[in-house]
Structure formats: structure tokens, C-alpha cells
C-alpha positions as CSV (number, residue, x, y, z in Angstrom):
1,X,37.1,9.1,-27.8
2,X,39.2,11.8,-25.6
3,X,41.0,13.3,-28.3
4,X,38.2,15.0,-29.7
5,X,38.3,18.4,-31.5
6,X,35.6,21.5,-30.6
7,X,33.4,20.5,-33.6
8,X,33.1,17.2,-32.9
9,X,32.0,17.8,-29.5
10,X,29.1,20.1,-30.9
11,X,28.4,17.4,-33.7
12,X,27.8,15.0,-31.1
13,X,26.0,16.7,-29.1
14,X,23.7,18.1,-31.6
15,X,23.2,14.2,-32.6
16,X,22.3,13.1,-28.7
17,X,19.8,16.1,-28.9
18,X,18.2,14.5,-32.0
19,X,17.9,11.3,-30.5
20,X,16.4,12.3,-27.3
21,X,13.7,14.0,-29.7
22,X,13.0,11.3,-31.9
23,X,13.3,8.9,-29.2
24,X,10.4,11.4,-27.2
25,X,8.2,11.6,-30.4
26,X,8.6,7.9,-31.0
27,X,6.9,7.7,-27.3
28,X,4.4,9.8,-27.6
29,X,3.5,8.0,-31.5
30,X,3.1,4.5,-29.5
31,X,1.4,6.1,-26.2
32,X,4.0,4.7,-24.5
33,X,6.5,5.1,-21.4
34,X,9.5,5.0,-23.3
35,X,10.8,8.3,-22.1
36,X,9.1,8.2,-19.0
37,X,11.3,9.7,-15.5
38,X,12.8,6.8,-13.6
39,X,11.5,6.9,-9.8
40,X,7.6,7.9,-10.6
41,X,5.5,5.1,-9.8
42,X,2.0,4.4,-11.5
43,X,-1.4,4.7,-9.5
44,X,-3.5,2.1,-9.1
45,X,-7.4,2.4,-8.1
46,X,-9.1,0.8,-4.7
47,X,-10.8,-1.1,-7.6
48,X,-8.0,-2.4,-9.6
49,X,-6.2,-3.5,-6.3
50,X,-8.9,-5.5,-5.4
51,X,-9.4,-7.3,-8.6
52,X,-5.8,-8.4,-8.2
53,X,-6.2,-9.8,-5.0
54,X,-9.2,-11.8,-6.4
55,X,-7.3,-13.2,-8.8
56,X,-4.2,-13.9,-6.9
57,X,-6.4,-15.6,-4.0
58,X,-8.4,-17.5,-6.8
59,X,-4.7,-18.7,-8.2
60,X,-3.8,-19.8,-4.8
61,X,-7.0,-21.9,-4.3
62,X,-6.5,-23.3,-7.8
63,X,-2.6,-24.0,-6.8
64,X,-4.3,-25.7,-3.2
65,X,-7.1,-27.2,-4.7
66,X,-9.8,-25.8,-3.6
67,X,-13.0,-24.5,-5.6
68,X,-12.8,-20.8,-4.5
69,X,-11.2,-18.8,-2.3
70,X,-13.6,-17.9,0.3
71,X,-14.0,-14.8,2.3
72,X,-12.9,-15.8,6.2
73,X,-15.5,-16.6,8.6
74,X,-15.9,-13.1,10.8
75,X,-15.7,-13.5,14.9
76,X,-19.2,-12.6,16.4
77,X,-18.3,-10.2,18.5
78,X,-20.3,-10.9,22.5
79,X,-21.9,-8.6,24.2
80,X,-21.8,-8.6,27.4
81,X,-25.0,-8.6,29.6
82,X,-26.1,-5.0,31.6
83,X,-25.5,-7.5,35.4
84,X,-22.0,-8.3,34.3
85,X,-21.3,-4.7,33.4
86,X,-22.8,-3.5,36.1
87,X,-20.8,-6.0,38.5
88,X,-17.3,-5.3,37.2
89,X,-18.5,-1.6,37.4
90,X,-18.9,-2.1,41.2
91,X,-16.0,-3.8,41.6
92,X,-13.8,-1.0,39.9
93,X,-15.4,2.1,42.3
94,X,-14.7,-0.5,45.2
95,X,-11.2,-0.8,43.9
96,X,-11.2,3.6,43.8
97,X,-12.5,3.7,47.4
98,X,-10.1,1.7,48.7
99,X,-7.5,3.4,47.1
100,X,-8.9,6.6,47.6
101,X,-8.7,6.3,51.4
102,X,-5.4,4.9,51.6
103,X,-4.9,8.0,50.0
104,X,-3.3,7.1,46.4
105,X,-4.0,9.4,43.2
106,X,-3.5,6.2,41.2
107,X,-4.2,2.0,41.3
């Protein structure tokens, strides 16, 4: 293979040419991704994501035994009342007075 003359060089180089173009048009005949560029990755939609998820959770309940997976159970957030505010709120200027007159920029 490394004792090749001039021509045969060109000869097989126009023949790797050929084949790059068939093998493109071959490609594009199927709608393929035969030719596509190594290192570009394919988009996928908020919605296609999702419907993956579903079914991958829905495979895992299957696998666990359960009916359907179902959505998590979200934490009521409390609220707290307008005395409690207003308590801690009195404790934090007492907290700055005291601070203040002993003459610190910071707690």
C-alpha cells in the first residue's frame, strides 16, 4: 500500500470522493443521519422530555409494583402568624440596640 505510483494516488482519491457522494446522497434518499457530523447532539422539546420521564417512572412502578407512579405529596408551606412576626421582629431591633451601644457595626 506504500509503494504507490502518482496515478494511483489520484485514482484513489477520486474513488474516496465518489464514495463520500454516494454515501451523502444515499443519506439524504433515506432521510437519514448517515453522514451526519460526529459531536452534534439532537434537541429534544420540554414536551418530549417529559413524556419520557412518564414513561420511565410508569416502568419503574410497573418494575415495583405499584399501579401508577404518583406525583409526590407537596409540603404546605406555614405561615407564620403577624404576633410571632412581630415578636421575633422585636427581638432582632433589641439585639441592634444592644449592639449598637456597645458600639459594633455588626452582630
Amino acid at each position: 500500500m506504500t509503494h504507490l505510483s502518482a496515478s494511483q494516488l489520484r485514482r484513489a482519491a477520486g474513488i474516496k470522493h465518489k464514495i463520500e457522494t454516494l454515501q451523502k446522497q444515499f443519506a439524504r434518499l433515506l432521510g437519514g443521519t448517515a453522514g451526519a457530523a460526529p459531536g452534534k447532539r439532537r434537541k429534544l422539546s420540554a414536551a418530549g422530555r417529559a413524556r419520557i420521564a412518564a414513561a420511565a417512572r410508569a416502568r419503574w412502578a410497573k418494575v415495583k409494583g405499584r399501579k401508577s407512579a404518583a406525583k409526590p405529596v407537596r409540603k404546605v408551606r406555614r405561615k407564620m402568624s403577624a404576633a410571632a412576626r412581630a415578636k421575633i421582629a422585636a427581638a432582632a431591633r433589641a439585639r441592634w440596640a444592644k449592639a449598637k451601644a456597645a458600639g459594633k457595626k455588626t452582630l
